[in-house]
C-alpha positions, 0 to 999 in steps of 0.5 A: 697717384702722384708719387706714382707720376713722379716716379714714371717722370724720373724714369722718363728722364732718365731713359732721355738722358741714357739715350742722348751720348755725352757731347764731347767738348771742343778743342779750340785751336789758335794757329797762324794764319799760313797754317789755315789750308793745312790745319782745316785738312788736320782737323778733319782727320783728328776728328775722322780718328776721335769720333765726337771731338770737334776742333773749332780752329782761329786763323790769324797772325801769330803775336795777335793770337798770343795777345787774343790769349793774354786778353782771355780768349779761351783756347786749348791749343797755340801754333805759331809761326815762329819761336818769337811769337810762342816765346811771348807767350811763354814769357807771359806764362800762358803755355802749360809746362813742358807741352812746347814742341816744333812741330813742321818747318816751312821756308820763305820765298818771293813770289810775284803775280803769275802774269808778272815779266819782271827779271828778279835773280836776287833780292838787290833786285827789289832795289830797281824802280821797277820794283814800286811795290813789295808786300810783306807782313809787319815785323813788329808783329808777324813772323813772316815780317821778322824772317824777311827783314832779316834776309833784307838786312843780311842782303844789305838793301833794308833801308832801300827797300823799306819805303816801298813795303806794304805791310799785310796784317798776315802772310795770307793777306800779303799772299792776296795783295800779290795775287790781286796784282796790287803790289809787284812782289810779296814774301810769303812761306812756299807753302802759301803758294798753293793757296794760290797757284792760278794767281801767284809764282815764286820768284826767288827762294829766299835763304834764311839764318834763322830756321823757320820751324813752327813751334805748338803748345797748350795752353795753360789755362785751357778749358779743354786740357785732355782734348789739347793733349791728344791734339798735340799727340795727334799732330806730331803723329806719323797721320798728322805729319803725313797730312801736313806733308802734304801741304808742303811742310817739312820735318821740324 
């Protein structure tokens, strides 16, 4: 009897576990923050194209991303804004070899509250009294911070212009800073604008000497390998390139 309702819980348990399908594992993906409204559109459709995966998404600066994963973070995949934030990573040996590739580009610009009367034809401008408060993300560790200090010092006005910033942990709260009207200027990529276009307008494009392309990796010790390999493909297929086209990302 009792082998008999031993054999009939096996069966049962089996019958259980055939019926329940094999949960796909997460890809967790760290992306910076001016990839947030683009990539939560992107993991939609990679999940609408792989039924069962699940891309669980972390949004923030990019050097702090890199340092969440030195610390241990467990994450599949890497976004950065820029090629200095993914080369800390990769001196730190935290990608998987040869997984590296650019993946879009984006370009810079100075935006001001929708509202704002203030006359800007170039960045001397900001030197004005006018200009009290200008917003842009820190360069010791945020992309955006490092493509417009460059284009301050290519312009000359650096050290006049220095005193009045306000640094924002990411170009998405330097985007907030300017859409609340807290400061009178902020630089942040063309393709943040839309995230705010009732609240904020470009003032000026603003040229830079070094390309901003966003660089993509796996990561080396990610828990989930095989998901961030399709991921990557995914991305830099001709669906992925089309949605973050869409946001207003270029070719890399």
């Amino acid at each position: 009897m009792l082998n008999t309702l031993c054999r009939a819980a096996m069966v049962g348990a089996l019958a259980w576990s055939a019926a329940v399908p094999a949960m796909a594992a997460d890809i967790t993906v760290s992306a910076a923050a001016s990839l947030t409204n683009a990539f939560k559109a992107l993991a939609q459709s990679f999940e609408a194209a792989n039924p069962g995966d699940k891309v669980l998404l972390n949004f923030a600066a990019s050097d702090a991303l890199v340092q969440q994963i030195a610390k241990g973070a467990p994450v599949d995949v890497l976004a950065s804004a820029d090629q200095d934030a993914m080369d800390k990573a990769e001196a730190q040996q935290l990608l998987a070899q040869g997984s590296r590739r650019n993946f879009v580009s984006n370009s810079l610009v100075l935006i001001v509250p929708v509202n704002s009367s203030l006359p800007i034809k170039t960045l001397a401008d900001l030197t004005l009294p006018a200009m009290a408060k200008i917003t842009m993300g820190n360069p010791a560790g945020v992309p955006i911070g490092r493509y417009a200090k460059e284009a301050l010092e290519k312009a000359g006005v650096w050290a006049a212009v220095q005193p009045k910033l306000i640094y924002g942990a990411s170009v998405r709260q330097s985007l907030d800073y300017v859409a609340r009207g807290e400061v009178d200027a902020g630089f942040v990529y063309v393709t943040d604008v839309g995230a705010q276009k009732d609240k904020v307008k470009v003032a000026l494009p603003v040229p830079t000497a070094t390309p901003v392309t966003y660089p993509i990796a796996a990561v080396r010790t990610a828990p989930n390998a095989a998901g961030a390999k399709k991921f990557l493909a995914y991305v830099q297929s001709a669906a992925g390139q089309a949605t973050l086209a869409t946001y207003g990302f270029g070719k890399p």
